[in-house]
C-alpha positions in Angstrom: 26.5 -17.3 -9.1 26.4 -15.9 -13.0 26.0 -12.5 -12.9 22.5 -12.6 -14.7 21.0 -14.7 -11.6 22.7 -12.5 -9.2 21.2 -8.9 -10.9 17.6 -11.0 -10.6 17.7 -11.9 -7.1 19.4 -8.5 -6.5 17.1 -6.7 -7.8 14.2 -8.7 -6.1 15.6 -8.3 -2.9 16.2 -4.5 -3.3 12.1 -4.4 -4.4 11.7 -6.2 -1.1 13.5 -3.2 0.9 11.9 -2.0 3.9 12.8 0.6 6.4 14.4 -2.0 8.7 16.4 -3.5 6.0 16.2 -6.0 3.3 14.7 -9.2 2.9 14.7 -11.9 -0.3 11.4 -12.5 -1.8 9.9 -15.8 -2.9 11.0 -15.5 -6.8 7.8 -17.1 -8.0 5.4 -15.3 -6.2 7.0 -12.2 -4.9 5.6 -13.5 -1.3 7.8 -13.3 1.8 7.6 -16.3 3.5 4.5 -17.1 1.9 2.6 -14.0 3.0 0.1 -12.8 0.7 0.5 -9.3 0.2 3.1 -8.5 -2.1 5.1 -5.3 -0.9 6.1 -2.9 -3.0 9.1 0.8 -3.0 8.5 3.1 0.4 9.4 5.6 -2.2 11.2 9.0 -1.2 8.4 10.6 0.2 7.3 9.2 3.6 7.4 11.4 6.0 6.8 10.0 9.6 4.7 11.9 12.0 1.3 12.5 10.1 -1.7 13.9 11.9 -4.3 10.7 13.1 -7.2 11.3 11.1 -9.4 9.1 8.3 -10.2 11.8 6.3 -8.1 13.4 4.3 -8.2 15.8 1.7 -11.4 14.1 0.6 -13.3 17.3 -0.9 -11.1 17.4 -3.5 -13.0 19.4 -6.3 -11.1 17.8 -9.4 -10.7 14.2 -8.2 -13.3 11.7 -7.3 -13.9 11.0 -3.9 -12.8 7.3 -2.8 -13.2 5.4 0.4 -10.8 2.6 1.1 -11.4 0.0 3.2 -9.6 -3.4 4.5 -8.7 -5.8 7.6 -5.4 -6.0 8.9 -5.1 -9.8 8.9 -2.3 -12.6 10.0 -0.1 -14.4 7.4 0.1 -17.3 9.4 -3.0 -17.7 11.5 -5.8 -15.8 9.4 -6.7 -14.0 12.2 -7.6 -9.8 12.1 -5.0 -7.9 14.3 -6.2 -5.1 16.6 -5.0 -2.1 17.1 -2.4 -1.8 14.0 -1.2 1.7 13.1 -1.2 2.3 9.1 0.0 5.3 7.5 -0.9 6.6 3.8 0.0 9.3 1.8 -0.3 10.1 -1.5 0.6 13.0 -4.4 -1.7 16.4 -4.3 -3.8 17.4 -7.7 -0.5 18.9 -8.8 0.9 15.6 -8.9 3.5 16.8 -5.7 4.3 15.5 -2.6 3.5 18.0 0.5 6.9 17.6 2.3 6.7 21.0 4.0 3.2 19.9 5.8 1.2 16.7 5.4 -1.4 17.4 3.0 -2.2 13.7 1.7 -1.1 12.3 4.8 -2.8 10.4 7.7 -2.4 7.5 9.9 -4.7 5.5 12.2 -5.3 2.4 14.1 -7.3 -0.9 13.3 -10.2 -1.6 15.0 -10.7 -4.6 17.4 -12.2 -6.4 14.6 -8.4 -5.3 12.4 -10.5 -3.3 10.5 -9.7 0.0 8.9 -10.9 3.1 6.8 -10.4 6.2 4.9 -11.9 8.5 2.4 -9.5 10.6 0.3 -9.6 11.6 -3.5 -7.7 9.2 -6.2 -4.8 10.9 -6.7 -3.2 11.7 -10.4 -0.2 9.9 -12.3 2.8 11.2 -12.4 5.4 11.0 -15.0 5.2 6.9 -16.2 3.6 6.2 -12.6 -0.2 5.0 -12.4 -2.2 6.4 -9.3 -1.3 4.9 -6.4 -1.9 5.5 -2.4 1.4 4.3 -0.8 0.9 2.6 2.9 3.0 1.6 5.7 1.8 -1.2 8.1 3.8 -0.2 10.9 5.5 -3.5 12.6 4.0 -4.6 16.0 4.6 -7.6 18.5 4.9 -10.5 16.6 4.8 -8.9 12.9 7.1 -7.5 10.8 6.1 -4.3 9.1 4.8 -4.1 5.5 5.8 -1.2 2.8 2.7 -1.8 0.1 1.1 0.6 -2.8 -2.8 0.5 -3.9 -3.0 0.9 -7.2 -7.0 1.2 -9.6 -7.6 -1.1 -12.0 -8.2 0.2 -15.9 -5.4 2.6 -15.5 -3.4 2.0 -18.4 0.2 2.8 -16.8 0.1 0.0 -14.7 2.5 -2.7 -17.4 2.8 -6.1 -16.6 6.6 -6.3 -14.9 6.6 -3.0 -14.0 3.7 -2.3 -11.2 2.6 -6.3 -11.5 5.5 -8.7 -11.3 3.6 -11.5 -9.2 0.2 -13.4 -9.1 -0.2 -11.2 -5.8 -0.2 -8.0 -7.4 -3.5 -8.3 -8.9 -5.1 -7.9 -5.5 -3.7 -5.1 -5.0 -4.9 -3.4 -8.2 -8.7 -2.8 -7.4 -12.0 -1.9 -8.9 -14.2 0.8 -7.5 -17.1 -0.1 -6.7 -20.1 2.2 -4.6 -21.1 1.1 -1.3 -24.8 1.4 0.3 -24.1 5.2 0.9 -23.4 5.8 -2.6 -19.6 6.4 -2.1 -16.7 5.2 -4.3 -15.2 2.5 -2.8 -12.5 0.2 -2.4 -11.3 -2.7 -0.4 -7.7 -3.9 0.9 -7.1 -6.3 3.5 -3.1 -6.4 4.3 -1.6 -9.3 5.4 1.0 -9.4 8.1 4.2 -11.2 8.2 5.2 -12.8 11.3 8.4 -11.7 13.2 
């Protein structure tokens, strides 16, 4: 293999890391398998444990309020998957990571309907990062896990090959919106990988 082929699919498969190992991505889409949502780094910052709660941090005086919320849904079969744990966490208004406690941090469970929700504040950029909330789709029976990043669209940080390398990306770059109570809002749905 020339080396320049073997420092792409390298470096795609090192973008496709997750915490059980690595796996090659679909060069023209950035899809494994064919799965829709494109993953994205875990990033140094996870810490495992967080307290179960939806809200978090949300009365953050300096940033504006946001509410996200998604199904967790089957690659293969379309269908919304119960009871999936997700974890989130994000920087503070300082633009740090709490790794002493878990300020910015929360998990929960889909619904039965493989619905989920949260309300937290859009978080700052950081150095040449765009705001992002970071999530881990922890792996169940029958799926794999999925390591992903929310990012807003308009911010100007996100660059084309940088943040968005595939067609998939773009979904994952959303616009706020308000909802019926008046409430910033956005809306995910992750898509699972079967194992």
């Amino acid at each position: 293999m020339e080396r320049r082929k073997f420092l792409q699919v390298a470096g795609l498969s090192a973008y496709a890391c997750s915490l059980s190992g690595f796996t090659f991505v679909n060069e023209e889409t950035g899809n494994i398998d064919g799965c829709p949502t494109t993953r994205d780094m875990l990033g140094p910052f996870y810490k495992k444990d967080a307290p179960f709660r939806n809200i978090i941090n949300a009365d953050s005086t300096d940033r504006l309020s946001i509410k996200v919320t998604g199904k967790v849904i089957s690659c293969q079969t379309q269908a919304p998957l119960a009871n999936t744990l997700i974890d989130i966490w994000h920087c503070d208004d300082r633009k740090n990571y709490d790794e002493e406690g878990y300020q910015c941090r929360g998990r929960f469970y889909t619904d039965e309907s493989g619905f989920y929700w949260f309300k937290t504040f859009i978080p700052p950029p950081y150095g040449g990062r765009p705001k992002h909330i970071h999530f881990l789709v922890n792996k169940q029976e029958g799926y794999k896990e999925l390591v992903t990043q929310l990012y807003f669209k308009g911010d100007r940080r996100i660059k084309l090959k940088n943040w968005v390398k595939y067609p998939w990306d773009q979904k994952r770059i959303l616009e706020i919106k308000q909802n019926e109570q008046n409430e910033s809002e956005v809306n995910l749905d992750l898509y699972l990988e079967a194992d």
